[in-house]
N, CA, C and O atoms as a Tripos MOL2 file, in Angstrom:
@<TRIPOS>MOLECULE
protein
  160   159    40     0     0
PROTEIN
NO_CHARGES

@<TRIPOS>ATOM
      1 N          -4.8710   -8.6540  -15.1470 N.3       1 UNK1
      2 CA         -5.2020   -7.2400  -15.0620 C.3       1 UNK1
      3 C          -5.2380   -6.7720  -13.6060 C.2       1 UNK1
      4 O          -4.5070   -5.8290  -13.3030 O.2       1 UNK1
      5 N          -5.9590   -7.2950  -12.7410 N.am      2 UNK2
      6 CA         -6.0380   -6.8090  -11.2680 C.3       2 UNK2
      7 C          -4.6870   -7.0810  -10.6870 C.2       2 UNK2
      8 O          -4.4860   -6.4850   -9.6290 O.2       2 UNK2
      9 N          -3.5260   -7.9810  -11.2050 N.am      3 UNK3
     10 CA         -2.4460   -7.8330  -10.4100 C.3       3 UNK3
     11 C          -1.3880   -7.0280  -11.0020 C.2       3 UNK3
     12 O          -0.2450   -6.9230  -10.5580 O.2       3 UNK3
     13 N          -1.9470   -6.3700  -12.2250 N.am      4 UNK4
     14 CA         -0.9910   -5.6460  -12.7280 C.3       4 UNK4
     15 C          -1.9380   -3.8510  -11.9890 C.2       4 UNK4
     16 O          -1.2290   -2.8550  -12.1330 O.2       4 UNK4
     17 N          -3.0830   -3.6420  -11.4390 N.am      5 UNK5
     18 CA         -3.4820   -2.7720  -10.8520 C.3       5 UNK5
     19 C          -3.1430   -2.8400   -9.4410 C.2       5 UNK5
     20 O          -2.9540   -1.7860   -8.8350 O.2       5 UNK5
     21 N          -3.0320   -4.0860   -8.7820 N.am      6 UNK6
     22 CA         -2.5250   -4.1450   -7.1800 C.3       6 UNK6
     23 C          -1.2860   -3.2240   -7.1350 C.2       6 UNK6
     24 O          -1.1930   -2.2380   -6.4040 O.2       6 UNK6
     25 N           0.1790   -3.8960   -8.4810 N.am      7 UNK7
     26 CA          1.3490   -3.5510   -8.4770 C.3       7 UNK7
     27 C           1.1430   -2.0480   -8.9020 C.2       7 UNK7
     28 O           2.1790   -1.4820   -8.5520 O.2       7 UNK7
     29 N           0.4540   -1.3020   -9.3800 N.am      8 UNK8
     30 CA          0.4260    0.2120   -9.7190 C.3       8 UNK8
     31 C           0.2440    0.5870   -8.2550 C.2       8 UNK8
     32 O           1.1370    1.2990   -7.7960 O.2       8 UNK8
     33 N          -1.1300    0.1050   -7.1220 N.am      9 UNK9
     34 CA         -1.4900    0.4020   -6.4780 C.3       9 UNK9
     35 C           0.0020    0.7330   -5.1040 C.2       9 UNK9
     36 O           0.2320    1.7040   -4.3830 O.2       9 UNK9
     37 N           0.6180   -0.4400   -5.2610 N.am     10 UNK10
     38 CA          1.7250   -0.3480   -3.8890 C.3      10 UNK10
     39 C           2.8280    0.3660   -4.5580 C.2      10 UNK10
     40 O           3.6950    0.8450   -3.8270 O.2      10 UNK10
     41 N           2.9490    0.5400   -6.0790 N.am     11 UNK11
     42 CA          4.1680    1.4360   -6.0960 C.3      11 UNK11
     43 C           3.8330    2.8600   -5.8000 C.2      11 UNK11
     44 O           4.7590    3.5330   -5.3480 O.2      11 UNK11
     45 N           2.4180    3.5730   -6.0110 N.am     12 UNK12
     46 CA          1.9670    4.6950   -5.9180 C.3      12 UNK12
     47 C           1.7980    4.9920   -3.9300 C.2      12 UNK12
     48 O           1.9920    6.1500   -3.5610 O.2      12 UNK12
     49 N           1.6110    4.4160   -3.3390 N.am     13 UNK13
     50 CA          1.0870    4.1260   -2.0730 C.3      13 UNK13
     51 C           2.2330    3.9710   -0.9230 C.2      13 UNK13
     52 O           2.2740    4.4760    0.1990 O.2      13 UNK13
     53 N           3.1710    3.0810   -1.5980 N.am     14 UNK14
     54 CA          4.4390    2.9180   -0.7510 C.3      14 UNK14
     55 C           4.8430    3.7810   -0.2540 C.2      14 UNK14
     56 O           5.2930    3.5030    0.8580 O.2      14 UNK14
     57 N           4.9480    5.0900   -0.6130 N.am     15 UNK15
     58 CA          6.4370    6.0300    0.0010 C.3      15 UNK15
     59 C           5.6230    6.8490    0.3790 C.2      15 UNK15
     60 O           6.1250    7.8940    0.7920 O.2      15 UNK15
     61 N           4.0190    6.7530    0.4090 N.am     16 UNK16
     62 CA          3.2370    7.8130    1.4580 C.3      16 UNK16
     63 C           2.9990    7.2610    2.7020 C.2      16 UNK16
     64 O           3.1540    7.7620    3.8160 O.2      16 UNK16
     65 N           2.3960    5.5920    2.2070 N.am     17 UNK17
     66 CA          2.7430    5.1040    3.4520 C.3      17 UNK17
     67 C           4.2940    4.7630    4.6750 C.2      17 UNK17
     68 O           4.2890    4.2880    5.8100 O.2      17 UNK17
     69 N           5.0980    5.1030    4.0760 N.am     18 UNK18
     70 CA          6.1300    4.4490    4.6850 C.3      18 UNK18
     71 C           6.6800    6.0420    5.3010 C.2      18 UNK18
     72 O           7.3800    6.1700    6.3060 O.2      18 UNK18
     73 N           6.1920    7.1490    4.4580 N.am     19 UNK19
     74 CA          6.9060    8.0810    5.1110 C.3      19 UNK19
     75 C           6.0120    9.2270    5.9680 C.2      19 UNK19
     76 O           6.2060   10.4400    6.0420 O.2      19 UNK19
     77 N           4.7260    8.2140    6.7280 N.am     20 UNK20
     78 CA          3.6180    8.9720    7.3230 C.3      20 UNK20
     79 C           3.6420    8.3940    8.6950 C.2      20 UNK20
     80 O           3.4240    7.2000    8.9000 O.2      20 UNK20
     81 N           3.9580    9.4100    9.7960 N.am     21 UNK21
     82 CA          4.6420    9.3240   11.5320 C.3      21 UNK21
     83 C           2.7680    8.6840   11.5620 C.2      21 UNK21
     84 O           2.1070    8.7770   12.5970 O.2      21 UNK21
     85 N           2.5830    8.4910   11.1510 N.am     22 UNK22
     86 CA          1.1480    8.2090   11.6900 C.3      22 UNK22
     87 C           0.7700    6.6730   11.5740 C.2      22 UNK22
     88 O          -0.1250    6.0720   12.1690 O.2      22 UNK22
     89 N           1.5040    6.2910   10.8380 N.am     23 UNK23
     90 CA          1.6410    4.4550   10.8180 C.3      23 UNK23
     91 C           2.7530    4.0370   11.4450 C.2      23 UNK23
     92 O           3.8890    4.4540   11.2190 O.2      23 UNK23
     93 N           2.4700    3.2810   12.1680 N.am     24 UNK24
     94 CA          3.7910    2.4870   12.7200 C.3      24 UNK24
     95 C           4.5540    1.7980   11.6130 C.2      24 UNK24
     96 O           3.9400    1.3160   10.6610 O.2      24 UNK24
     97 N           5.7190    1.7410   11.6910 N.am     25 UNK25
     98 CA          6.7240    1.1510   10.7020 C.3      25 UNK25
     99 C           6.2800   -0.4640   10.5380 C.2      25 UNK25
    100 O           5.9730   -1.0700    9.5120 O.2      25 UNK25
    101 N           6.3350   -0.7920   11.5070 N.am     26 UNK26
    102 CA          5.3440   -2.2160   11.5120 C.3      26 UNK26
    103 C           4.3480   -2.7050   11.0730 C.2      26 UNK26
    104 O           4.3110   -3.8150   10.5430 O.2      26 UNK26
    105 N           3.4090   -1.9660   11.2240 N.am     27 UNK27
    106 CA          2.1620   -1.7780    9.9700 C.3      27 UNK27
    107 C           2.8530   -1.7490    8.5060 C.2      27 UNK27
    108 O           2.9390   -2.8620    7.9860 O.2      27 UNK27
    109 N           3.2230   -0.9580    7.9570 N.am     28 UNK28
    110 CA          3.5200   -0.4500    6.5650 C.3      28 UNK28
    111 C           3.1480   -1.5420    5.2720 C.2      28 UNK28
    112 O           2.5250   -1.4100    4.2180 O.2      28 UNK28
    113 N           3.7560   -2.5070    5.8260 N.am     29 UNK29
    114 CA          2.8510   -3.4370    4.7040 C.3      29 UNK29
    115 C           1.2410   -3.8040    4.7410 C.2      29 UNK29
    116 O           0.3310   -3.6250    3.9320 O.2      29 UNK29
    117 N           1.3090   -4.3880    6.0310 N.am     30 UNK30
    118 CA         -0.0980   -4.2100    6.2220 C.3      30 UNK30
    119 C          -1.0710   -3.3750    5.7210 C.2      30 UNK30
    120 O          -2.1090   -3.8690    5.2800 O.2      30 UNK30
    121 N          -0.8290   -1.7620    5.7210 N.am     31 UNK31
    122 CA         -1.8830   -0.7800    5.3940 C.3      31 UNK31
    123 C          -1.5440   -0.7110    3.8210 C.2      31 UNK31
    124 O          -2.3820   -0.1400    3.1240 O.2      31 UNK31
    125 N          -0.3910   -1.2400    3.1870 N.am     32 UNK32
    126 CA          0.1290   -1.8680    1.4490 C.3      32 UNK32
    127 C          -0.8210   -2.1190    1.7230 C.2      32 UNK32
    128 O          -1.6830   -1.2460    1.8200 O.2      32 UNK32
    129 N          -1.2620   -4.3300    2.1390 N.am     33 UNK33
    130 CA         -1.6010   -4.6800    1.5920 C.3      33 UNK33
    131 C          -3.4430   -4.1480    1.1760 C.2      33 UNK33
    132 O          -4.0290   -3.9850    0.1050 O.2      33 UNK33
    133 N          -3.9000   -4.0060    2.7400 N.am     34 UNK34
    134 CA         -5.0780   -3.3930    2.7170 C.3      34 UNK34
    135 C          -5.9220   -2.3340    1.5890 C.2      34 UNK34
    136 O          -7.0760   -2.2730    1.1640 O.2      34 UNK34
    137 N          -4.3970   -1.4020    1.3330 N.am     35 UNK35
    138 CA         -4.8240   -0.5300   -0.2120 C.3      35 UNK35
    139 C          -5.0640   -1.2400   -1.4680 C.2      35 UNK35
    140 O          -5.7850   -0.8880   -2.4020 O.2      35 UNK35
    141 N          -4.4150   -2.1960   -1.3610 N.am     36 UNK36
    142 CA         -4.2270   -2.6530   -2.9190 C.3      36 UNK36
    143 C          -5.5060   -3.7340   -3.1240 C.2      36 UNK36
    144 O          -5.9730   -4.1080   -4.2000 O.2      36 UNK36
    145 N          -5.9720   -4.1630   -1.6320 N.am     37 UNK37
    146 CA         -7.1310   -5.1510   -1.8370 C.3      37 UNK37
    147 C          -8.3780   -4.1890   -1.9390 C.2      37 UNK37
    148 O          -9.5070   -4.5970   -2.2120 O.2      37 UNK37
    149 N          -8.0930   -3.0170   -1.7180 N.am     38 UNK38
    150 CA         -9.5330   -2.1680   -1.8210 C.3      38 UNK38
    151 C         -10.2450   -2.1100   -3.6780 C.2      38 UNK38
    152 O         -11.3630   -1.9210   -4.1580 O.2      38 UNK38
    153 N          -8.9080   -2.3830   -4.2200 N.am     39 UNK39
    154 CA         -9.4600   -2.1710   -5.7710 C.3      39 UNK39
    155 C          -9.9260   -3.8380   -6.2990 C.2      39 UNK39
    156 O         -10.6100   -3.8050   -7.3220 O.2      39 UNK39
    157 N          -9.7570   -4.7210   -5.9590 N.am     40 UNK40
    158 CA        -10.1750   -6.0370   -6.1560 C.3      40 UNK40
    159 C         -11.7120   -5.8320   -5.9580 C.2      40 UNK40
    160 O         -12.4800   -6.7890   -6.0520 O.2      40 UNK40
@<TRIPOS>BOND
     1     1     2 1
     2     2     3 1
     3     3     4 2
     4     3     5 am
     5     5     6 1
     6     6     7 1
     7     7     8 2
     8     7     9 am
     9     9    10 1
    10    10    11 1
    11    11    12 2
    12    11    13 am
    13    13    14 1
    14    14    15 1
    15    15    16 2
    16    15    17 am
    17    17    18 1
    18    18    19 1
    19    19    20 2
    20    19    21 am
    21    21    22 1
    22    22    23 1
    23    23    24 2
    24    23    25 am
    25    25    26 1
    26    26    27 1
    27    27    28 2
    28    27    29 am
    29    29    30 1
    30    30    31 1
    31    31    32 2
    32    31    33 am
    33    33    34 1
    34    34    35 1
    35    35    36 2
    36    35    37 am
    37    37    38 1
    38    38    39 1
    39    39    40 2
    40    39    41 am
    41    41    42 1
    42    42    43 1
    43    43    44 2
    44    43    45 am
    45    45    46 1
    46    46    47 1
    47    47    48 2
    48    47    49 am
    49    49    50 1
    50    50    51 1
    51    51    52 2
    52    51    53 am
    53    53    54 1
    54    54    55 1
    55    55    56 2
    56    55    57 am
    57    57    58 1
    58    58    59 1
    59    59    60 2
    60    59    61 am
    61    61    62 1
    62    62    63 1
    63    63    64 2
    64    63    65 am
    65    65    66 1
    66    66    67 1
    67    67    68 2
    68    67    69 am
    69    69    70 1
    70    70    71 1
    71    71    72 2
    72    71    73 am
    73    73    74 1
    74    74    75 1
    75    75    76 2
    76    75    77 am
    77    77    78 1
    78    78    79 1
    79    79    80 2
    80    79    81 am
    81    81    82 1
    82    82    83 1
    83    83    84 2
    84    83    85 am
    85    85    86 1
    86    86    87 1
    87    87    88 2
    88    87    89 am
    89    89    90 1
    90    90    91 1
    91    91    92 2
    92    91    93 am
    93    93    94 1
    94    94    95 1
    95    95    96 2
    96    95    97 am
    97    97    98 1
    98    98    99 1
    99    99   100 2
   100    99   101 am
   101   101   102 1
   102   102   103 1
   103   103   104 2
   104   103   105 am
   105   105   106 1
   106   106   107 1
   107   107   108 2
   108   107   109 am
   109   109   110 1
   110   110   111 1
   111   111   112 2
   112   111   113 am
   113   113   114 1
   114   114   115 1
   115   115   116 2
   116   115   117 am
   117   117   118 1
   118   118   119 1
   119   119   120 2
   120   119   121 am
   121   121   122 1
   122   122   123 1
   123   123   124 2
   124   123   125 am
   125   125   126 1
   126   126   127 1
   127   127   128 2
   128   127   129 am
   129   129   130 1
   130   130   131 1
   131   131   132 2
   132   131   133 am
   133   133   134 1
   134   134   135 1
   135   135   136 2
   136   135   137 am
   137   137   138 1
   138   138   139 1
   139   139   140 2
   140   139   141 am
   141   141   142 1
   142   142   143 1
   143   143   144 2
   144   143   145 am
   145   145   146 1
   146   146   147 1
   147   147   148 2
   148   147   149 am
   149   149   150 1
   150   150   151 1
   151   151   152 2
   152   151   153 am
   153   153   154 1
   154   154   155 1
   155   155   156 2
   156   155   157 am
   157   157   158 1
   158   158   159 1
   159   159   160 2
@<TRIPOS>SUBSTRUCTURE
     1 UNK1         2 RESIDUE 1 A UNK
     2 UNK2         6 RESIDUE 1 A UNK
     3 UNK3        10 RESIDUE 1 A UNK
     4 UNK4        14 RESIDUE 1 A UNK
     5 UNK5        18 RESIDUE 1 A UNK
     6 UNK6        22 RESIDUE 1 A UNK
     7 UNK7        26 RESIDUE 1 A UNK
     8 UNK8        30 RESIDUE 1 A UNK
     9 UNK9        34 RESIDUE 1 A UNK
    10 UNK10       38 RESIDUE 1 A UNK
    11 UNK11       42 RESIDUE 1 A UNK
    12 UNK12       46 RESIDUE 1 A UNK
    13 UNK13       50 RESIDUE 1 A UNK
    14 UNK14       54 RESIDUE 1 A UNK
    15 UNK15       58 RESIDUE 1 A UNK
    16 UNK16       62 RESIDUE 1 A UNK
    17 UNK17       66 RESIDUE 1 A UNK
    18 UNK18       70 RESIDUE 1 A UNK
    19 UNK19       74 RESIDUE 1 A UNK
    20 UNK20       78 RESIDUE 1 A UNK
    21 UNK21       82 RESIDUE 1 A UNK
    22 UNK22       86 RESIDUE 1 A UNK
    23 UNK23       90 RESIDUE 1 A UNK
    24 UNK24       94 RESIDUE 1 A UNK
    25 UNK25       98 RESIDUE 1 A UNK
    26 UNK26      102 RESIDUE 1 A UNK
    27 UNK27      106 RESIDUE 1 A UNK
    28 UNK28      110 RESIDUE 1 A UNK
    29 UNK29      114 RESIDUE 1 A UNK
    30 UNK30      118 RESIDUE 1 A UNK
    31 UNK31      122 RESIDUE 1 A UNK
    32 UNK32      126 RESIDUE 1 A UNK
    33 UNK33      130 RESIDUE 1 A UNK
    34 UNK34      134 RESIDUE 1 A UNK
    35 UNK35      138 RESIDUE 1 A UNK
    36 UNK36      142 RESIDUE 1 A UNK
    37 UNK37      146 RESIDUE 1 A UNK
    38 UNK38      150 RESIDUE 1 A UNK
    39 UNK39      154 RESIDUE 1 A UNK
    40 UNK40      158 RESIDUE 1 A UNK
C-alpha cells in the first residue's frame, strides 16, 4: 500500500517539480524523493 502511495505521490509531483526555475535540475529527484517520504 505505501509503495503504491509513494508511486501516486512522484507521478502527481514530478512535472511541478521538474518544471519549477526554483529547483535546480539537479535536485529534482531529490525534492521526488523527499515528497514521497513525507507520506510514510
Amino acid at each position: 500500500m505505501l509503495e503504491n502511495l509513494n508511486q501516486l505521490v512522484r507521478e502527481n509531483v514530478q512535472d511541478t517539480v521538474v518544471n519549477n526555475s526554483e529547483v535546480p535540475n539537479e535536485q529534482n529527484e531529490e525534492v521526488i524523493q523527499a515528497a514521497s517520504l513525507r507520506i510514510s
